[in-house]
N, C-alpha and C positions, 0 to 999 in steps of 0.2 A: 263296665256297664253291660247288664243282661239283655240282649236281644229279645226283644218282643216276639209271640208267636208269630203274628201279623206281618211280621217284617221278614221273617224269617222263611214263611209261607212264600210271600211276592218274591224275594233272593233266589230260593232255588224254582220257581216259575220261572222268572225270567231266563235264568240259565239252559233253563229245558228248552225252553220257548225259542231260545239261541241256536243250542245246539241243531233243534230241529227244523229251525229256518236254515238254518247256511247247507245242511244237509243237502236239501230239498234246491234251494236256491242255487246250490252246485252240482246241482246233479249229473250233470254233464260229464262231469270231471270225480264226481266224488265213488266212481265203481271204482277208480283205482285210488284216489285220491280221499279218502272222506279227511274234511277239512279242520271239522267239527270237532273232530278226535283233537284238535290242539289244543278244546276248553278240557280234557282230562289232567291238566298241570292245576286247575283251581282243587284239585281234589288233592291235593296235597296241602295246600294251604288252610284247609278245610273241609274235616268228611261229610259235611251234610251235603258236599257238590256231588255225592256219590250216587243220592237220588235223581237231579237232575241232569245226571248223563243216562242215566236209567232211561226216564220218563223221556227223555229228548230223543233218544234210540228209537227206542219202541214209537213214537209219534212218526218218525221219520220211515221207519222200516215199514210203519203199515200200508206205506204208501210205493214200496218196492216190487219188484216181478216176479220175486218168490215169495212173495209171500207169507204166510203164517210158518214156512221156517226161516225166513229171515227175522220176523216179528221175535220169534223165540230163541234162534240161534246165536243169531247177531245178537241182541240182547245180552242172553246170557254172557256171552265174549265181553262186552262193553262194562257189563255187569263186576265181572271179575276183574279188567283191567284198572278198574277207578277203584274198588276193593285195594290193590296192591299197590296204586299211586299212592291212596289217602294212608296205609297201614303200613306201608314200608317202609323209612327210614330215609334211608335214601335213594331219592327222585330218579338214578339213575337205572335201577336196578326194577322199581315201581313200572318205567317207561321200558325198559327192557322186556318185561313181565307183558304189557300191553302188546309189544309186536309176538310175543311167542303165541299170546293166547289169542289175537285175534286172528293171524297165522293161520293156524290147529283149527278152531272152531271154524272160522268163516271159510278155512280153506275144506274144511270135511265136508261143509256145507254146499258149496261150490259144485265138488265133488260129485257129492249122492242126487242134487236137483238138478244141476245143469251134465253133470257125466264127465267134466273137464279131468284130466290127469290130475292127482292127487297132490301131486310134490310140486306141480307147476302150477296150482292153483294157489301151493300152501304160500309156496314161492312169489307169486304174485301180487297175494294179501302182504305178505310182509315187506315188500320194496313200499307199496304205499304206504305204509302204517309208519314204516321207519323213515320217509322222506317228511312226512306230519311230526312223527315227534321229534324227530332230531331240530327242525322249527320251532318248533314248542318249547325244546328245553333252550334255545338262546331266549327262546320271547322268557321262559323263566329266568333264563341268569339276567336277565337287563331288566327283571320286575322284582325279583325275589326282596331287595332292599328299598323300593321306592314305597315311602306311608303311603301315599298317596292311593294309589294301588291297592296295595294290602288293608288300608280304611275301607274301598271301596267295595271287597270283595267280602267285608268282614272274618279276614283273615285269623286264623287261630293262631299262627306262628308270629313269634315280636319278631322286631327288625334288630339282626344284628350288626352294630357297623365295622 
């Protein structure tokens, strides 16, 4: 059955809406930690979740200390890691791609606005990112096969048993 636009519109709102709540909501903890990064497994399931990590990003970052290059940086990072979940094959390699590139970007970023050492900033972006998805992908292997789930999220992929 074809998904209405209507329905489809509200699915990825809500997601964005998610992402950019828990951001925000964790903020505390989400400079080394962003949490948020764990809805990037629905992009595998399904690429239209690839806008609403986008759109959850960018909501969340305009609300940051740096500002219009985190708006655009960060982004972009978020941008290409859900690119490589939804378009990659396999999930592990997609999530591997996510810590290189948000790593690289957020740590250049780090870098040129705040002047932190380069390698230790890259370094820093990537213990959080990989402590999130390595989360992520159990919360994946213990979802990957439930309908339930997968109905709810209007999952592209069937269930294999």
């Amino acid at each position: 059955m074809k998904e209405n636009l209507t329905k489809k519109i509200i699915r990825i709102a809500v997601v964005a809406a998610l992402y950019a709540v828990l951001t925000l909501a964790l903020s505390w903890i989400s400079f080394q930690f962003r949490v948020a990064e764990i809805l990037i497994i629905l992009c595998f399931f399904r690429k239209d979740y690839v806008y609403s990590l986008v759109i959850g990003c960018a909501i969340a970052n305009c609300f940051s200390p740096m500002g219009v290059y985190d708006i655009t940086f960060g982004t972009i990072a978020t941008l290409l890691s859900a690119l490589s979940v939804a378009f990659i094959k396999r999930i592990e390699i997609g999530l591997s791609l996510t810590v290189i590139f948000n790593a690289l970007i957020v740590g250049a970023e780090l870098y040129y606005v705040l002047e932190s050492p380069f390698w230790f900033s890259c370094g820093f972006v990537a213990i959080g990112e990989f402590v999130v998805l390595v989360v992520g992908y159990f919360v994946y292997l213990g979802l990957r096969k439930n309908e339930w789930f997968l109905n709810l999220i209007g999952s592209e992929k069937t269930v294999k048993k």
